[in-house]
N, C-alpha and C positions, 0 to 999 in steps of 0.2 A: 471024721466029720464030713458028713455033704453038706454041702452050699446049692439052693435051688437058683435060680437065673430067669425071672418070668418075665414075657417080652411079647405083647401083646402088638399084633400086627396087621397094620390095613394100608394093603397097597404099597405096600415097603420093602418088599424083596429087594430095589437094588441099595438101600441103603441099613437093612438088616447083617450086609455081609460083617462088613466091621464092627457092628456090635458084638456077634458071633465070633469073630475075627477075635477081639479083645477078650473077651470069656473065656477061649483056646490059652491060657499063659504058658508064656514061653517052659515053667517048668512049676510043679504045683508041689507045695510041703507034703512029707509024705503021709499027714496025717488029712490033709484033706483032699476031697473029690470033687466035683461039681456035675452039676446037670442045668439044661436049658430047656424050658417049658415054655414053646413058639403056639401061642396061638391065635390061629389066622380068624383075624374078624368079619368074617363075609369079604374077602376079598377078590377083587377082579384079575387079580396077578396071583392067582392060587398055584395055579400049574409051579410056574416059576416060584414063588414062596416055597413051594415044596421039593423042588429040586435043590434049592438053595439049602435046604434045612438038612437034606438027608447028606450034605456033603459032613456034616460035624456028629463021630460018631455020640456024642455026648447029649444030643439036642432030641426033643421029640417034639412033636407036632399034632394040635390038636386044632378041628375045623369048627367053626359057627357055619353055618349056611345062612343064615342072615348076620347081620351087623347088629353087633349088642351093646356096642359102645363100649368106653377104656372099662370101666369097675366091672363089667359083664365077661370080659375079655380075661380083664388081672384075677376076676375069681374065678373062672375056669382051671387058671393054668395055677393057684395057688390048692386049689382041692385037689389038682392032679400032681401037684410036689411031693417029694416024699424026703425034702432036706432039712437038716437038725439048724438052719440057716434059711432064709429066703431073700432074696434081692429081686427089689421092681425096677425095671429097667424099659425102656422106651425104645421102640424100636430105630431111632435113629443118634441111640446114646451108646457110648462108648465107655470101657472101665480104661483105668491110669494103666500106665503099664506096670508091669508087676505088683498086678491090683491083689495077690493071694497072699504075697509079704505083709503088704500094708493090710489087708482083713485080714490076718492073724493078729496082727497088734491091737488092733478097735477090737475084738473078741476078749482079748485077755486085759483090758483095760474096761470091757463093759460091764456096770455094777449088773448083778442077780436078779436084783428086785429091779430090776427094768426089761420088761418086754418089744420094745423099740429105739432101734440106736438112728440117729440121722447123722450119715457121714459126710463130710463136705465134698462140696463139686469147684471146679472150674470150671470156665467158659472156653471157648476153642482159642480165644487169645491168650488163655493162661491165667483171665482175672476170676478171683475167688468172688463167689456169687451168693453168699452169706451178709449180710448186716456186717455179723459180726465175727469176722471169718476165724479167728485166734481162740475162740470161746470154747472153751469145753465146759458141760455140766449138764445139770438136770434141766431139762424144759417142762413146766407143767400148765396145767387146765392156765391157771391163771395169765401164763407168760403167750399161750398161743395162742385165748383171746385177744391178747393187747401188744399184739405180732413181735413179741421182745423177742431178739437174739432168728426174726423171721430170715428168710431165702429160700432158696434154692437149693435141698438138700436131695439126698440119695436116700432112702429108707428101706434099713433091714430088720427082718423083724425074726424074732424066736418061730420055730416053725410049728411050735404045738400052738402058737397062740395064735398066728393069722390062722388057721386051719379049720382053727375054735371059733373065730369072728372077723370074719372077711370084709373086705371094703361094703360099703352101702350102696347099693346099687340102683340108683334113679332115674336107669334105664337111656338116661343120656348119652353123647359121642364124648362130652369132656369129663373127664374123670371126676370133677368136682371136689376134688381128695379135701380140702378144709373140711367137709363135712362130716367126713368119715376119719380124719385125725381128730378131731372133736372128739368123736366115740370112742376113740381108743383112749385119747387122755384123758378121761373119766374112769379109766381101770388103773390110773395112776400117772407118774412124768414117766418122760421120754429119755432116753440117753441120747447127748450131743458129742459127736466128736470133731477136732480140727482137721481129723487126716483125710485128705483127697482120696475120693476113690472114683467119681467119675467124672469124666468129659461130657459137659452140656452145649449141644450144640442149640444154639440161640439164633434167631432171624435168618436161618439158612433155610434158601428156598426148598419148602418141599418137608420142611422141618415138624414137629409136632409141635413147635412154638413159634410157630411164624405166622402172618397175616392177625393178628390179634384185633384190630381196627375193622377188620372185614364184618359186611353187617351179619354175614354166617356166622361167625364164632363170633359176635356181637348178642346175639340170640343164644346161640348156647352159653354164654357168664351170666344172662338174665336167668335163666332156668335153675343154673347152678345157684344164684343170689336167690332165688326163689325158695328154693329147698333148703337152704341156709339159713334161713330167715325163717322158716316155719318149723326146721327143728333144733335150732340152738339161739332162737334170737332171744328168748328171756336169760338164757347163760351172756350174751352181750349184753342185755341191757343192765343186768344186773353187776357185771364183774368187768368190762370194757364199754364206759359207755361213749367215749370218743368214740371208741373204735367204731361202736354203733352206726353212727352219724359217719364218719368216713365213709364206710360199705355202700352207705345211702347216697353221698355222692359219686362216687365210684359208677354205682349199679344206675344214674343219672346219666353218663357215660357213653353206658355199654347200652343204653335207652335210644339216645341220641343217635348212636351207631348206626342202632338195628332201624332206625327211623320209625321207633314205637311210640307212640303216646305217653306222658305223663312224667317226661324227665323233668320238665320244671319242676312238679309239685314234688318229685323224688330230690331233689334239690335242695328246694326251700327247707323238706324235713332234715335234711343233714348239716345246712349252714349252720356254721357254728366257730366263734372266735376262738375255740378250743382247738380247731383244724383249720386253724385262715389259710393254709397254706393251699390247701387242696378244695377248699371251698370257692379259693381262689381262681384256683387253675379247672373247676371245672366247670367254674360262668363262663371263662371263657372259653373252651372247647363250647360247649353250648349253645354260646352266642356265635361264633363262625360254624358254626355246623357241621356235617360228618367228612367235607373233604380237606377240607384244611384243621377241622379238628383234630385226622387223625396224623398228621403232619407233625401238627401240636403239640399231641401226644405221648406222638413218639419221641420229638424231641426235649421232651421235658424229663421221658423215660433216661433216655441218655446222659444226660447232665444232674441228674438226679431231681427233680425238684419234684417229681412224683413217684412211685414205687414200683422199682424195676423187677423183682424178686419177691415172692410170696401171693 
């Protein structure tokens, strides 16, 4: 059995090693193998990215000469796999340790007729980053409209079937992956698993989830809500229609952020005593504006009262 490892890379050479680092397991069963499919996204620390890469005899490397963004990057290195497995990995994420144990068990516990399993993460403090971190089972169309059993997951997928239908690629930096899990659970649900397999490193400077409030990646959730919006918004309006209205104050938000036009009216459409919670909290980021908004935000991110994961 190979296991593919794709790890899409901008600018990340000195924090790719431990990713790398972690993919090396201490010792591998001897029915499986692994390979790592590095590929560099127009980056400016290329030299070094590839130095770094030829240290791992397992790893290979492939280059964009411009920047094509995460979906542009992850399908690259997912047409250049050749594993009966595939794992999408971040270049500044890490697997658990004796991460090849624990995927043998999520293999042999994954139903057939499911082409995608999502295995649980922790955060670098050790807290589980799931909703519903205990939950094993099917996730389908219905439940990832109306973010049941949402987080923070790790996604592996059968390797004839990403191969077959790759992420959707809308040419963006942010991967905008909701858009393109959509697509896939329309070929059917998802397999969830409880078992840890990787380290999400969260708000760590330099991180690929860090700065979220900045009006730069304020601007890319708009594009990402945009294209969301134009190809699955009748599946929301039809089968999540809170959730509808949430995204809308959300994408209100990430308006405000970018210092764009039209967060009120984006606002008004998603108020709704079905989400007082969040229609709440996004008058007021709103009304204090994007520097203490995103103070705000974050702290509400933290204490829960808005949505840390997914």
């Amino acid at each position: 059995m190979l296991v593919s490892h794709v790890i899409p890379a901008y600018n990340s050479a000195d924090t790719i090693i431990r990713t790398l680092d972690s993919v090396q397991a201490e010792s591998l069963p001897e029915s499986l193998s692994v390979e790592a499919i590095v590929v560099d996204d127009g980056s400016s620390d290329a030299a070094e990215l590839a130095e770094v890469v030829s240290r791992y005899s397992f790893a290979r490397l492939f280059v964009h000469e411009k920047n094509r963004g995460m979906c542009g990057a992850r399908n690259t290195g997912i047409l250049k796999s050749k594993g009966d497995f595939l794992i999408i990995l971040d270049s500044d994420d890490e697997l658990v340790p004796r991460w090849a144990d624990t995927f043998m068990s999520i293999v042999s516990d994954w139903p057939s007729d499911t082409n995608i399993c999502y295995a649980a993460c922790r955060n670098q403090e050790g807290h589980p980053t799931a909703e519903d971190p205990d939950y094993e089972g099917y996730l389908t169309l219905y439940d990832i409209l109306n973010e049941r059993h949402s987080g923070e997951y790790i996604p592996v997928f059968r390797g004839h079937y990403i191969r077959g239908k790759p992420y959707i690629d809308l040419g963006t930096k942010k991967s905008c992956g909701i858009v393109s899990y959509i697509n896939f659970a329309l070929d059917g649900p998802f397999w969830v698993t409880a078992r840890v397999l990787r380290i999400y490193n969260e708000g760590r400077a330099g991180s690929v989830t860090s700065g979220w409030t900045s009006a730069k990646k304020a601007h890319e959730a708009i594009l990402c809500y945009g294209a969301l919006f134009e190809r699955h918004g009748n599946l929301y309006q039809q089968m999540a229609p809170v959730v509808w209205r949430s995204k809308h104050l959300r994408l209100s938000v990430y308006l405000r952020f970018a210092n764009m036009p039209g967060f009120w009216r984006c606002w008004a459409y998603g108020a709704s005593f079905s989400c007082i919670k969040e229609t709440i909290g996004a008058l007021l980021i709103l009304i204090v504006g994007p520097r203490f908004g995103a103070w705000l935000a974050g702290a509400a991110k933290q204490i829960g009262l808005i949505r840390r994961y997914g």
